[in-house]
C-alpha positions in Angstrom: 87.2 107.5 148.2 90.6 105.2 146.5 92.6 104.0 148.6 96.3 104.9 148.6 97.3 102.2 146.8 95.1 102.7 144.5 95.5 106.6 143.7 99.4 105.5 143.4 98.4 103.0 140.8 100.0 105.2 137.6 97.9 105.2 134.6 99.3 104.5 131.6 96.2 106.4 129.9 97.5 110.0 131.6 101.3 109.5 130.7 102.0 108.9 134.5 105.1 108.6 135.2 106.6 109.9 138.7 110.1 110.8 139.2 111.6 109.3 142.2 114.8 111.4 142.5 114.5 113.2 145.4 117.7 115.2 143.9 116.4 115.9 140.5 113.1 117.0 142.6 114.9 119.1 145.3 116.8 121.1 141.9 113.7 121.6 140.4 112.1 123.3 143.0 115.4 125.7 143.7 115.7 126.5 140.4 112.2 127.7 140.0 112.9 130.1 142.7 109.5 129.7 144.4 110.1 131.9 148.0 107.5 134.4 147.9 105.5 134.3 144.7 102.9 132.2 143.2 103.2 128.9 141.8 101.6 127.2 139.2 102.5 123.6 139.2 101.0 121.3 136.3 100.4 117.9 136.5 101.5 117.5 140.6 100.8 113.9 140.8 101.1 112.4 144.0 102.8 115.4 145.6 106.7 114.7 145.2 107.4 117.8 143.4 105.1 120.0 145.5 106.3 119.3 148.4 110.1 120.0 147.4 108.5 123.7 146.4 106.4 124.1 149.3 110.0 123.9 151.4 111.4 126.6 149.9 108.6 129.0 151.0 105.9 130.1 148.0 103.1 132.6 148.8 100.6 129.9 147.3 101.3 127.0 145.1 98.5 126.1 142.3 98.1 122.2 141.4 96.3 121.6 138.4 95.8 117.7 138.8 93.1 115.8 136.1 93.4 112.4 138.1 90.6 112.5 140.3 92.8 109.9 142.3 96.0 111.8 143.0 93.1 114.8 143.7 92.1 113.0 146.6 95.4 111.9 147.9 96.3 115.6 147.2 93.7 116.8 149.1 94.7 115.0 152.1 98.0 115.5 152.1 98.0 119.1 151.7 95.2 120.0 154.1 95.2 123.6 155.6 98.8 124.7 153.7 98.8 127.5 150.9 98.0 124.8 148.2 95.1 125.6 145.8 94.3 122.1 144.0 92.6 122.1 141.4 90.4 119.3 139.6 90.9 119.1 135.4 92.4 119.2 132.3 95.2 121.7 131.8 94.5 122.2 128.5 90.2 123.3 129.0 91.2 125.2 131.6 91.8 129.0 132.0 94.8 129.3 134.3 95.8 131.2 136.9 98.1 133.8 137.3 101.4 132.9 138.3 104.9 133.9 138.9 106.7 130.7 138.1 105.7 127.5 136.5 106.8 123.6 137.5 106.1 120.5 136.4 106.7 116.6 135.1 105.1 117.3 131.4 103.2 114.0 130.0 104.9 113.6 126.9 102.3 113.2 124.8 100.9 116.6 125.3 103.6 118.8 126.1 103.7 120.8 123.1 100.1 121.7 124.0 100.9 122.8 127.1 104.1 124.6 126.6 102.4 126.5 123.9 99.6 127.1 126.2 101.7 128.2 128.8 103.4 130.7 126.2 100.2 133.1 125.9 100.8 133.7 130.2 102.8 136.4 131.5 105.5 134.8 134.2 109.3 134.8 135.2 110.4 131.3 134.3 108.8 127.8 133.8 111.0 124.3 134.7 109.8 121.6 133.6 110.8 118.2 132.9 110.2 116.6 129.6 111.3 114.3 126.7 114.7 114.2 126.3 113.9 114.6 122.4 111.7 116.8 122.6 114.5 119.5 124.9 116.6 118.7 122.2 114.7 119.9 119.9 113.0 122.8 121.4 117.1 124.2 122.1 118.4 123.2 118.6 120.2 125.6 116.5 119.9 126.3 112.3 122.1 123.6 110.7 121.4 120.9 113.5 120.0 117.7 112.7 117.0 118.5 114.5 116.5 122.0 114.2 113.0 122.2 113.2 109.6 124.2 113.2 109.5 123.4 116.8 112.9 124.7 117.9 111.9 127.7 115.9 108.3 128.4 117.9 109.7 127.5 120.7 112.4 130.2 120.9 110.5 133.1 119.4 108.3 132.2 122.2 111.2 132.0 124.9 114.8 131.4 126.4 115.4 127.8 126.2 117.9 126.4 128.3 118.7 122.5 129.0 119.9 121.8 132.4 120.5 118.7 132.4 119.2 114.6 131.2 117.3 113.0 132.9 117.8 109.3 132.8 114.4 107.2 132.3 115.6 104.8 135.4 114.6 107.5 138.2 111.1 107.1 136.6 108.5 104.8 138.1 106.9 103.1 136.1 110.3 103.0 133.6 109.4 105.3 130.6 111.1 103.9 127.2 112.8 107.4 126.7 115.0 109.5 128.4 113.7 113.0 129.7 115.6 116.5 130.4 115.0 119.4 132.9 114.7 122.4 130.9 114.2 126.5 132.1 112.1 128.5 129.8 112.2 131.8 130.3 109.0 134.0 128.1 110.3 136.6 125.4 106.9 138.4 125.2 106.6 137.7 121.9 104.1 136.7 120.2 103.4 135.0 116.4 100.7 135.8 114.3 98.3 133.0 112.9 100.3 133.9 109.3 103.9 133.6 111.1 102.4 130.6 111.8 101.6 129.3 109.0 104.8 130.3 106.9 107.0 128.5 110.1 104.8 125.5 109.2 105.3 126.0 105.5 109.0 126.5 105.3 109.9 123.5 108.0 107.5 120.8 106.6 110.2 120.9 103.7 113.3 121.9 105.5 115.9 121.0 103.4 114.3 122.7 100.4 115.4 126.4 99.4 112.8 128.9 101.0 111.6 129.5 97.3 111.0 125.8 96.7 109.7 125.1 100.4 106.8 127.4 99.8 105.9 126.6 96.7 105.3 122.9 97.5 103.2 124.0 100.5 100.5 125.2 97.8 99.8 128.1 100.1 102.1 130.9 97.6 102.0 131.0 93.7 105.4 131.6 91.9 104.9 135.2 92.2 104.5 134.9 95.6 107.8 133.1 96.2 109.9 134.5 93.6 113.7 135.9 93.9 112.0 139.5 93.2 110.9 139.2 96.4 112.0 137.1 98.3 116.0 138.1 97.4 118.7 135.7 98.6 116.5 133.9 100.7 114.7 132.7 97.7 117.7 130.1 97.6 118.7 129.4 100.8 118.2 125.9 102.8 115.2 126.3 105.1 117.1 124.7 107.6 120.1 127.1 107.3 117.3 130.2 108.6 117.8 131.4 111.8 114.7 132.5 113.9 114.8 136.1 112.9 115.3 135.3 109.4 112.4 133.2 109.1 110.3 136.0 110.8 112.0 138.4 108.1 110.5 136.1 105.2 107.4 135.9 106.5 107.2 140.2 106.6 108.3 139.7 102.9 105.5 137.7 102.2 102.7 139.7 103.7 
């Protein structure tokens, strides 16, 4: 059994770092909307954020929690309420149905989990991540960071930034800024060859489509020619918007 002190010990080694804003917390939970349904929280830490949800009145809240520290804590704290905790690795596990998603992403796997998260069926998801990585995820065709990832990423849903999140409401201090985003699903979904012509195009974004996918070595000259590729053949791949690149990639099946 840890001690409280020591479950609230963050380690560095599972990206831990918990938001102390009891504002940003209390808008997280209202905007997920949680009266009534079922919620799947990832990464719950010590409680801050489930608590904020569990206010607003949820049928049942899931906490998916791989710190066998914060489990404990958890596990005390929440004693006899409608939470579910449960003991692992996001990522391994097979998740529960939910209506709404929360949580305070690790950076340094949230593509992995938004992606995840992307093959569930559910109403919203808000979530607080990388500043950067929001930015990215909401850019638009011509933006500096409009990327592969912004292109995934809103295929796969609505993407709205709420708001920053300055790194100073974090303890420990994180060396980046984060922002609270609402992702709402499509229902789409992108075949492993979408995939892989997404991956093509963007790894040389400010190629023409033509050049782009020749130099990923995965089509011949043939393949990416004018004939049929048209007037995409010589357009900027980061000038495509998501439907266009989707629209290429049917071309080149």
């Amino acid at each position: 059994m840890f001690s409280e002190e020591e479950a609230m010990r963050p380690k560095k080694s599972l990206g831990q770092n918990f938001l102390i804003d009891q504002n940003i917390l209390r808008k997280e939970a209202k905007l997920l909307d949680p009266q009534g349904k079922t919620v799947l929280e990832i990464g719950p830490g010590d409680g801050r954020l489930s608590e904020k949800i569990l206010e607003l009145g949820p049928d049942r809240l899931f906490a998916i929690e791989k710190d066998k520290r914060m489990c404990e804590l958890l596990g005390e704290k929440f004693k006899g309420s409608n939470v579910t905790l449960i003991e692992g690795d996001v990522l391994e596990l097979e998740l529960p149905e939910a209506d709404v998603v929360a949580g305070n992403i690790p950076y340094y796997i949230t593509s992995q989990i938004i992606f995840k998260i992307a093959r569930m069926k559910y109403e919203r998801a808000v979530l607080i991540v990388q500043k950067e990585f929001a930015q990215k995820m909401a850019a638009k065709s011509k933006d500096k960071n409009y990327g592969r990832l912004s292109v995934t990423a809103q295929l796969a849903f609505d993407v709205e930034v709420v708001q920053l999140v300055p790194r100073h409401l974090f303890r420990p201090v994180p060396k980046v800024d984060s922002a609270m985003i609402i992702l709402k699903p499509t229902g789409k979904t992108l075949t492993q060859f979408q995939e892989n012509v997404i991956r093509c195009l963007f790894t040389h974004k400010n190629k023409t489509v033509r050049n782009a996918l020749l130099d990923s070595k995965m089509f011949d000259k043939e393949e990416a020619g004018e004939e049929k590729l048209g007037a995409f053949a010589k357009r900027k791949v980061r000038t495509l918007a998501k439907e266009e690149v989707l629209e290429i990639a049917g071309l080149l099946q």
